[in-house]
C-alpha positions in Angstrom: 0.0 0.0 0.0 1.6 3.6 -1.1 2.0 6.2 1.7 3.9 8.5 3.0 6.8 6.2 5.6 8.7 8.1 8.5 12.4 6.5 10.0 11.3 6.0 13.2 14.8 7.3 15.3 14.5 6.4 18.7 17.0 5.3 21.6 15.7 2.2 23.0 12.6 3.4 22.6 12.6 7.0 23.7 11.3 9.3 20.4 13.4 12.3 20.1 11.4 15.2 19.7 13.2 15.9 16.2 11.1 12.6 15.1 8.1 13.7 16.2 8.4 16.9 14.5 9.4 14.6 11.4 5.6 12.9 12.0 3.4 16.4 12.3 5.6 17.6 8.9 4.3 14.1 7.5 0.7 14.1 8.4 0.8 17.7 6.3 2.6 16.2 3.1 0.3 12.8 3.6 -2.4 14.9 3.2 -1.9 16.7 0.2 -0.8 13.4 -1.5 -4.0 11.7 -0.1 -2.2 8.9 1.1 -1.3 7.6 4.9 1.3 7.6 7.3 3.3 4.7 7.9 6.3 4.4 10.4 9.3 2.7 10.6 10.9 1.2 13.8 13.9 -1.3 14.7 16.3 -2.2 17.0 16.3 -2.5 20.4 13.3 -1.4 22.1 11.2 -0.8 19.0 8.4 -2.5 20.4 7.9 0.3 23.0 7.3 3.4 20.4 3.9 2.3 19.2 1.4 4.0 21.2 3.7 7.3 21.5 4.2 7.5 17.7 0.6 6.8 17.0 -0.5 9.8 19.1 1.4 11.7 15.8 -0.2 10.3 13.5 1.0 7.2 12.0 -2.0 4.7 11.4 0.1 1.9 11.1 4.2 1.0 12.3 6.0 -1.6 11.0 8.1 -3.3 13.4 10.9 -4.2 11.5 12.6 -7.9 13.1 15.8 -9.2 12.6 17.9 -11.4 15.2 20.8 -8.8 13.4 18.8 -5.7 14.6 19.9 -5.0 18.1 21.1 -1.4 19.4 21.5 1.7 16.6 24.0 0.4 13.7 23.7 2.7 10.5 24.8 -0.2 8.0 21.7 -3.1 9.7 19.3 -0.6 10.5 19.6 0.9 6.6 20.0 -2.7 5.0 16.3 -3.5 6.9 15.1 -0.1 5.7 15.8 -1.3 2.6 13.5 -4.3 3.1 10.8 -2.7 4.4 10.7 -0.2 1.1 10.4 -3.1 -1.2 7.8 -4.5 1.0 5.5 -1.6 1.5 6.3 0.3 -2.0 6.1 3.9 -0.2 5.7 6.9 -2.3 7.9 8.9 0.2 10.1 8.3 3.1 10.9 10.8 5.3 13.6 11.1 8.5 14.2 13.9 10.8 17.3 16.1 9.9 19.6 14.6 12.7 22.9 13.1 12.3 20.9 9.6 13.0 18.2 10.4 10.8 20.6 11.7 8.0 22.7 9.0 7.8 20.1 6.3 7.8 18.4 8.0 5.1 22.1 8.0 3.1 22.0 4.0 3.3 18.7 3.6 2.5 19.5 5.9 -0.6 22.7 4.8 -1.6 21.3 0.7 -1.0 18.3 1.0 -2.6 19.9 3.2 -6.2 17.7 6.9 -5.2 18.4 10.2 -4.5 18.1 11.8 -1.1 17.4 15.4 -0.5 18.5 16.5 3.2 17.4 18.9 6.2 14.4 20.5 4.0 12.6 23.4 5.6 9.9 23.1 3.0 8.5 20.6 0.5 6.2 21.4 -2.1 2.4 19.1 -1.6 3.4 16.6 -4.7 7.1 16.6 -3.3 8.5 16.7 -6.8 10.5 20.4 -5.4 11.4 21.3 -2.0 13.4 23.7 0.4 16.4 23.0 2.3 18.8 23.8 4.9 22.6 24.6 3.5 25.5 25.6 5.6 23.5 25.4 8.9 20.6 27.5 7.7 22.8 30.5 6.7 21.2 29.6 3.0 18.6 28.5 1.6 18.8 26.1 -1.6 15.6 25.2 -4.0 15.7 21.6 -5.4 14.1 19.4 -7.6 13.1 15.6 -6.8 12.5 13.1 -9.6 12.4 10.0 -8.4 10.0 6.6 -8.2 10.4 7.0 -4.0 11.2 10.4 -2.8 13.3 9.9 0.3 13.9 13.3 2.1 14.6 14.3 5.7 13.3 17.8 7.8 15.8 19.7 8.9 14.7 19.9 13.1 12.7 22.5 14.3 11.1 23.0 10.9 8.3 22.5 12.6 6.3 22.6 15.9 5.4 18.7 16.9 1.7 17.9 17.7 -0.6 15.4 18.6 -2.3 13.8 15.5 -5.5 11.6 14.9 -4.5 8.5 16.9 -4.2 4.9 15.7 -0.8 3.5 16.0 -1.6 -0.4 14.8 1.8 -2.6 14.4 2.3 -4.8 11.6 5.6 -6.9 12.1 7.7 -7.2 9.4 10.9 -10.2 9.3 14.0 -8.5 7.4 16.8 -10.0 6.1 19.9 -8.4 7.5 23.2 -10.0 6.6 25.5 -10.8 9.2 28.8 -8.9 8.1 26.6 -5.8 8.7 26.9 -6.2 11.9 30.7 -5.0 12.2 29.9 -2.5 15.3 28.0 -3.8 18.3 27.2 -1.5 21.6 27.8 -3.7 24.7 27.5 -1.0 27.5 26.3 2.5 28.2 27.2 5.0 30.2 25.4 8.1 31.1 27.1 11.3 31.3 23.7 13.5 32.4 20.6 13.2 33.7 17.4 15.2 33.2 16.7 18.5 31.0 19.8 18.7 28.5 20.6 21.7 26.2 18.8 20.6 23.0 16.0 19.8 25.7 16.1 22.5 28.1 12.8 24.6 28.1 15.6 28.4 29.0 18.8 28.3 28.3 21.3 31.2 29.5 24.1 31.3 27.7 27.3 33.5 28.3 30.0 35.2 25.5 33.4 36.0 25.6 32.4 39.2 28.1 31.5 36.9 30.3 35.1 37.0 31.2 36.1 34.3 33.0 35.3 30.7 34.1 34.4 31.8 37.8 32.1 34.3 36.3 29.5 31.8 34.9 28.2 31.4 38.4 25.5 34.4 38.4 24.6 32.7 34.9 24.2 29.4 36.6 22.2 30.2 39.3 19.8 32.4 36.7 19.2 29.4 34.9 18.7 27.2 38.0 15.9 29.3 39.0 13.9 29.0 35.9 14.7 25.5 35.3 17.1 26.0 32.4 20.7 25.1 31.6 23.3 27.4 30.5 25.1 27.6 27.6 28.1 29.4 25.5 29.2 30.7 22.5 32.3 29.3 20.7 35.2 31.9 22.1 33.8 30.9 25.6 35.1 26.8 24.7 38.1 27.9 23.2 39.4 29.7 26.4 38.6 26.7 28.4 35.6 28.8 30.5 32.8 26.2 29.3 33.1 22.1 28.1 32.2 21.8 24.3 28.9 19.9 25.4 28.3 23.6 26.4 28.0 25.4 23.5 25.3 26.5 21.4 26.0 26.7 17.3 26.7 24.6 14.0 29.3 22.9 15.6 28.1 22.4 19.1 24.4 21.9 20.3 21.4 23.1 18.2 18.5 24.3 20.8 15.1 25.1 20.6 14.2 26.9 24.2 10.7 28.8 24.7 13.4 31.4 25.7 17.0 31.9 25.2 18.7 34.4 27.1 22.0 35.3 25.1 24.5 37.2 27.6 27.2 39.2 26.0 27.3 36.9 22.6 27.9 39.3 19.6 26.1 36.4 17.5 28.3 35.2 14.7 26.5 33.2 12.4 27.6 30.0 13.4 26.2 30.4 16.6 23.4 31.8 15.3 22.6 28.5 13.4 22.3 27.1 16.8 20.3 29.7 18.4 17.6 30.0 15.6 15.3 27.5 16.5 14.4 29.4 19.9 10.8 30.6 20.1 12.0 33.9 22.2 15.4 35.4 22.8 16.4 38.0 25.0 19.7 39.5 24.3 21.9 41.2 27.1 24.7 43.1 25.7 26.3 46.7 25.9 26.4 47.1 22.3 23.3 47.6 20.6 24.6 47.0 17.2 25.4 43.5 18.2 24.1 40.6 15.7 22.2 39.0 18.6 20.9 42.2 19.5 19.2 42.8 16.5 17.4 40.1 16.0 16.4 38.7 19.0 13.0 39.8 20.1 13.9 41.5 23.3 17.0 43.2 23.9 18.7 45.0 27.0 21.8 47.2 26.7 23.8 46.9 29.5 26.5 45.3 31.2 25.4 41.5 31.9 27.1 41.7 35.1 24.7 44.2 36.5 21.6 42.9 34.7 22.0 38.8 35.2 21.6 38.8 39.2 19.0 41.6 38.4 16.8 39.4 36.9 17.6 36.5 38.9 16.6 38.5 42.3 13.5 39.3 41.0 12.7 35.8 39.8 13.1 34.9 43.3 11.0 37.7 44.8 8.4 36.9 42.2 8.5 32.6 43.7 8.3 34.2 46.7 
């Protein structure tokens, strides 16, 4: 049956938000195609995403099953994708824009002979041209898609996941998955945080090179401990050793998507930027008013961050009471 399939990326069965993002953009391309949503989901733990990707939409999963399908390995997981596409005959399949998603979508393409267009922003309703995300979202690039399956990916935060009509039926699906695919096997985890993380966290406060020092992220820290954020940094702040890497926000650290993001003395390059788009609201801090960040973030204060960070954070607490 032809309809529109999404990679189903999950972590032993936790759904990312990026793939349920990937769903909601589905259910609006489904619809102008007049065909369904299918999902896709392997690996270990598959059996657990059901109900939560049927909330968005997908009226039916395959579970794909192999006894060579076990924790995330890009070459089994896009050899089984490659069986359920010749099963199902999908007119399009789609992925979220992650470095998982991506690269699944690459073996399916490269496996199955069809092209891939990545991290699209928009797609046209017959999905024959489409929008997408170049250089981190500094650019914008129009393409073209001829092909018998369109296989195509959303670039995150594209758009706002929601709920869809709920139905979420599992149809199991044996794979064959050859045995010297499985050259990487993950025998234990470790976990290096707990709880909200950047690309999670609700407010992030993030701190630039006037920050100043390491010792003077601590007003920054306890600003984003009272609203239940966690802070962040630009690049210059990781390169003098002030902040870990896991810390900072851009194209080549974490890309976030906060209901606010208060940016503290970051002049805004475009790299960082690219990771600071996807926030719904931004409040700059910064003394000059000409800064990047300034001007385009939807609130602005122009003053020394010093001054203004304990500011706000004492009238946080005087509004908790």
């Amino acid at each position: 049956m032809s309809a529109v399939l999404v990679v189903i990326e999950h972590d032993r069965g936790h759904v990312p938000e990026a793939t349920l993002e990937a769903l909601t953009s589905a259910r609006s391309i489904a619809g102008g195609l007049g065909l369904p949503v299918h999902a896709a989901a392997m690996g270990e733990g598959a059996e657990m995403v059901a109900s939560q990707v049927g909330e968005y939409g997908a009226e039916v999963i395959h579970h794909l099953t192999s006894p060579n399908l076990g924790d995330y390995n890009p070459e089994a997981w896009g050899q089984a994708l490659v069986g359920c596409v010749s099963s199902e005959s999908p007119a399009v399949v789609m992925a979220s824009g992650t470095d998982r998603g991506n690269e699944l979508m690459a073996q399916l393409a490269a496996r199955a002979g069809l092209p891939f267009v990545a991290n699209c922003v928009d797609v046209a309703p017959d999905v024959s041209s489409m929008t997408r995300s170049q250089w981190g979202g500094a650019l914008h690039e129009e393409a073209t898609l001829d092909a018998e399956i369109k296989l195509i990916s959303m670039a995150p935060h594209t758009v706002e996941a929601s709920p869809g009509p709920a139905a979420g039926r599992v149809d199991e699906i044996a794979v064959d998955v050859d045995d010297s695919l499985v050259r990487s096997v993950i025998r234990d985890r470790v976990v290096l945080s707990e709880g909200i993380t950047l690309s999670t966290a609700p407010v992030v406060v993030s701190g630039g090179r006037a920050v100043g020092s390491e010792e003077a992220f601590a007003p920054l820290e306890a600003l984003a401990e009272e609203l239940g954020g966690k802070v962040g940094c630009s690049r210059a702040v990781t390169n003098n050793g002030w902040r870990p890497h896991a810390d900072q926000v851009g194209q080549t650290g974490t890309r976030i998507a906060p209901t606010i993001y208060i940016a503290t003395g970051i002049s805004g390059a475009t790299q960082h930027w690219v990771g600071a788009m996807g926030s719904k609201n931004i409040l700059a801090i910064n003394t000059d008013p000409e800064a990047n960040m300034v001007t385009k973030a939807g609130w602005a204060v122009i003053a020394d961050l010093h001054e203004m960070v304990p500011a706000i954070t004492e009238e946080v607490k005087r509004r908790k009471g």
